[in-house]
C-alpha positions in Angstrom: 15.7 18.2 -4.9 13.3 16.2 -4.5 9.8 16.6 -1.9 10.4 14.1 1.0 7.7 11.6 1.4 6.8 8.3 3.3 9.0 5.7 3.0 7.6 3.2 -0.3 9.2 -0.4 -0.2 6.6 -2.2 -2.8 8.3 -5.0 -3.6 7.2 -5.3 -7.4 7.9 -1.8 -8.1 11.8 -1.9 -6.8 11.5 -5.5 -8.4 10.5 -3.6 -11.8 12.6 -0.9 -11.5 16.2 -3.0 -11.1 14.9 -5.1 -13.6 14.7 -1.4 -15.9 18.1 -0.6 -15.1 19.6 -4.3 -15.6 17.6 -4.4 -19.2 19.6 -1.3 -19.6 23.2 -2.0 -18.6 25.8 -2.1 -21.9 27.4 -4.6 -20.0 24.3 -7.2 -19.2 24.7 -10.0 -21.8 21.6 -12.1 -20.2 17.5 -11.2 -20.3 16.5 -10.5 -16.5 13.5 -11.6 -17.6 14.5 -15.2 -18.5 16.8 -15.9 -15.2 14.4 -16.3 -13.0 17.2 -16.3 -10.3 17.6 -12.6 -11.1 14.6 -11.7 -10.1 14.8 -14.0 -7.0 17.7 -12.6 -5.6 16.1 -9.1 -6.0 12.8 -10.0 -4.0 15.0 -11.5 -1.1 17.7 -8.4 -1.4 14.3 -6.4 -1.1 12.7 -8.6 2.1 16.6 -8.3 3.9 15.9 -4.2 3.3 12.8 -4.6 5.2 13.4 -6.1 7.7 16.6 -4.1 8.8 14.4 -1.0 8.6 11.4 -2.2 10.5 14.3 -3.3 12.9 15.6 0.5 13.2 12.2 1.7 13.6 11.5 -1.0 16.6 14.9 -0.1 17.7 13.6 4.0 17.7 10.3 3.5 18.8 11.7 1.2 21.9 13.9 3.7 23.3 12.1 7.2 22.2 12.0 9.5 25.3 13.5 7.0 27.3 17.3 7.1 27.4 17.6 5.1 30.7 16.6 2.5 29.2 18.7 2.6 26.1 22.0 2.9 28.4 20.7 -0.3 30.4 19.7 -2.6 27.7 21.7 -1.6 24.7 24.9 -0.2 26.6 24.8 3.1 25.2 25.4 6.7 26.6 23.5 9.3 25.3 25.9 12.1 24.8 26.1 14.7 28.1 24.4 18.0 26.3 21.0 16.4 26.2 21.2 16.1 30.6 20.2 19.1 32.7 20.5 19.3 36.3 18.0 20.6 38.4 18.1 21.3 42.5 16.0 19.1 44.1 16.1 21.7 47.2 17.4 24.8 48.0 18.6 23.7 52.0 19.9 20.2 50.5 22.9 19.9 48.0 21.4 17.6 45.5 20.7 17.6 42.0 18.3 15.9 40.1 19.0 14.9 36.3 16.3 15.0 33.5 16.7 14.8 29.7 15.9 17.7 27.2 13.7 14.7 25.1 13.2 16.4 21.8 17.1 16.2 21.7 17.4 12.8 23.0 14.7 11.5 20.3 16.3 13.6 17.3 19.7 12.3 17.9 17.8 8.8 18.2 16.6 8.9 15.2 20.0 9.9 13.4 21.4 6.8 15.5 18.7 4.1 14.4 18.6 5.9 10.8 22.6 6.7 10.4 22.9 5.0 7.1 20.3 6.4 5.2 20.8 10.0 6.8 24.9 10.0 6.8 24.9 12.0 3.1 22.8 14.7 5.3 25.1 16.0 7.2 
């Protein structure tokens, strides 16, 4: 297995690297190199991958430690386990509900990053 590491979206070196494999298909009957369009269509395929994860990190980093605000603007419920209810006082019969965060934010994560991390499980 390989040693997790920061995510590395260098455009030229995923550019190079399809290019590699292309150059190396039985089936390819063109020259990457020489279809310019090839190589097009790999640097915007590569921008669209960007942008959808700088999107899921916005989308973590909005609603880390704050699941009120992810059930009012985005319409989901965090699930039930990650609520516990305290007394508020002993002589009145109410209950006040916080959220145990580090679960919240872990389950977060596996929400905004599902489609990367769904082989994990």
């Amino acid at each position: 297995m390989n040693k997790p590491k920061p995510l590395n979206l260098d455009s030229e070196e995923i550019e190079e690297l399809i290019a590699h494999k292309l150059k190396n298909l039985d089936t390819v009957i063109i020259n990457v190199d020489e279809v310019p369009d090839i190589r097009t269509a790999i640097r915007v395929t590569i921008e669209e991958i960007k942008q959808r994860i700088k999107s899921a990190c916005e989308f973590y980093l909005r609603y880390k430690d704050d699941p009120e605000l992810l059930r009012i603007e985005q319409e989901i419920e965090p699930p039930e386990q990650f609520r516990e209810y305290h007394a508020e006082s002993k002589t009145k019969n109410v209950s006040v509900v916080s959220w145990n965060l580090q679960k919240y934010n872990e389950w977060l994560f596996r929400l905004a990053f599902k489609e990367v991390l769904k082989n994990e499980e």
